[in-house]
C-alpha positions as a printed NumPy array, in Angstrom:
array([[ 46.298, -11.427,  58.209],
       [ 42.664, -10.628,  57.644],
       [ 42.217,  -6.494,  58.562],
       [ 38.774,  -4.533,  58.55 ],
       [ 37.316,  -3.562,  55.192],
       [ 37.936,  -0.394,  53.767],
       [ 35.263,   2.399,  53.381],
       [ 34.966,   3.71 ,  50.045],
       [ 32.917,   7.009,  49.489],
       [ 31.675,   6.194,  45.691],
       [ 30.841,   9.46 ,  43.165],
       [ 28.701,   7.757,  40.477],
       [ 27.438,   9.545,  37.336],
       [ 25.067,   7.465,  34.952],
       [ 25.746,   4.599,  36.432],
       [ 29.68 ,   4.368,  36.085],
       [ 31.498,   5.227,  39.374],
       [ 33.593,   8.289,  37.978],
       [ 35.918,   8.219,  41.615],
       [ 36.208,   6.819,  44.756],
       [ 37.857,   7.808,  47.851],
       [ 39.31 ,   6.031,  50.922],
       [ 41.157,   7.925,  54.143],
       [ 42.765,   5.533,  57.225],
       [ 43.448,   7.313,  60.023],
       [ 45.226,   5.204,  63.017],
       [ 44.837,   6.891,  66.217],
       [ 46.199,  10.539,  64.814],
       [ 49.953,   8.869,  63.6  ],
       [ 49.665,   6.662,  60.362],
       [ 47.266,   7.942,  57.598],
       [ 46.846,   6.579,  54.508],
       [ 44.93 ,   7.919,  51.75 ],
       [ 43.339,   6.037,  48.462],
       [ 41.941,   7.677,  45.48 ],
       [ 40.38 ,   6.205,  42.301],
       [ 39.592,   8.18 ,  39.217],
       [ 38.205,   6.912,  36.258],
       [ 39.247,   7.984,  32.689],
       [ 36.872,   7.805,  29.954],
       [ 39.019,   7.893,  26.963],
       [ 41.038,   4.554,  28.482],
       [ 37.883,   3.014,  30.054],
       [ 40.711,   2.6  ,  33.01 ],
       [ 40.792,   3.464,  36.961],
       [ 43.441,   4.79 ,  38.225],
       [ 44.492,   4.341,  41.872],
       [ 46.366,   6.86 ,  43.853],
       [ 47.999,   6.252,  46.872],
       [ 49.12 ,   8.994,  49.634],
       [ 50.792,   8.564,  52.878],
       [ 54.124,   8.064,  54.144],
       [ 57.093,   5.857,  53.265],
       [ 56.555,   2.706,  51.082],
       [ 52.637,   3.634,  51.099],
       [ 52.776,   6.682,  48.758],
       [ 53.049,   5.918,  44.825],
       [ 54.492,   8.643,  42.407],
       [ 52.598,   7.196,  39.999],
       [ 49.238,   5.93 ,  39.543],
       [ 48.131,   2.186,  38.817],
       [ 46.252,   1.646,  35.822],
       [ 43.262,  -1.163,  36.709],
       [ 40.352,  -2.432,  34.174],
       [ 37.828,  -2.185,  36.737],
       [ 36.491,   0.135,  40.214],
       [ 36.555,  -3.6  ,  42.236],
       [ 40.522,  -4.697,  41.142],
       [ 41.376,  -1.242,  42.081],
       [ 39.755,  -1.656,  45.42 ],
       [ 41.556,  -5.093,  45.547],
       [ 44.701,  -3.577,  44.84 ],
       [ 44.269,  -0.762,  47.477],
       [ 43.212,  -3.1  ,  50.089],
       [ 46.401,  -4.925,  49.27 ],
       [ 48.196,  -2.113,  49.95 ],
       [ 46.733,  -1.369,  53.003],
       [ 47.036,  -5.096,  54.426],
       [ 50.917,  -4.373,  53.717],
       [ 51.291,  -1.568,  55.442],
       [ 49.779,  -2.657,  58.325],
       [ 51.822,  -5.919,  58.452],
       [ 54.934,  -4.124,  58.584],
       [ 53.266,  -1.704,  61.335],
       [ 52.27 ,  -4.912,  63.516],
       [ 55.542,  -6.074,  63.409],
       [ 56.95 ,  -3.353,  64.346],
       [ 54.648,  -3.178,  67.533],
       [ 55.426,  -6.219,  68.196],
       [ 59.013,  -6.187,  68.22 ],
       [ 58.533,  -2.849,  70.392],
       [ 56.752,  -4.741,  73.039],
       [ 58.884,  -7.397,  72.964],
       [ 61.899,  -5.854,  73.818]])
């Protein structure tokens, strides 16, 4: 299932993207929150996830690059919102 593309609010300093941020908010009842964070001493990103149930993440995912991260958030977000269409439609259908 193809969803709409995420929109990422970039904070770049000297030309490396030092963190990015994502918030989904579906009509006031599911948000989902993604943050990326680079660290230096690594040369990783980090992505955090926030939200509710199998969205949220203790801990962070390590990624070599801004774009996987992205990738692996949107990921994320296509899950969640497979498991929220089914449950719609198994709502409507009964």
């Amino acid at each position: 299932m193809q969803f709409k593309d995420l929109e990422w609010k970039d904070v770049v300093l000297d030309g490396v993207t030092v963190c990015s941020h994502c918030e989904i908010n579906l009509c006031g009842v599911v948000k989902m929150e993604f943050r990326i964070n680079h660290e230096p001493k690594e040369d990783k990103y980090y992505l955090y996830c926030f939200g509710k149930g199998s969205l949220r993440r203790l801990k962070p995912e390590k990624n070599d690059s801004i774009e996987s991260a992205k990738n692996r958030a949107y990921r994320i977000y296509s899950d969640e919102m497979g498991r929220i269409r089914k449950a719609v439609d198994f709502l409507v259908a009964t």
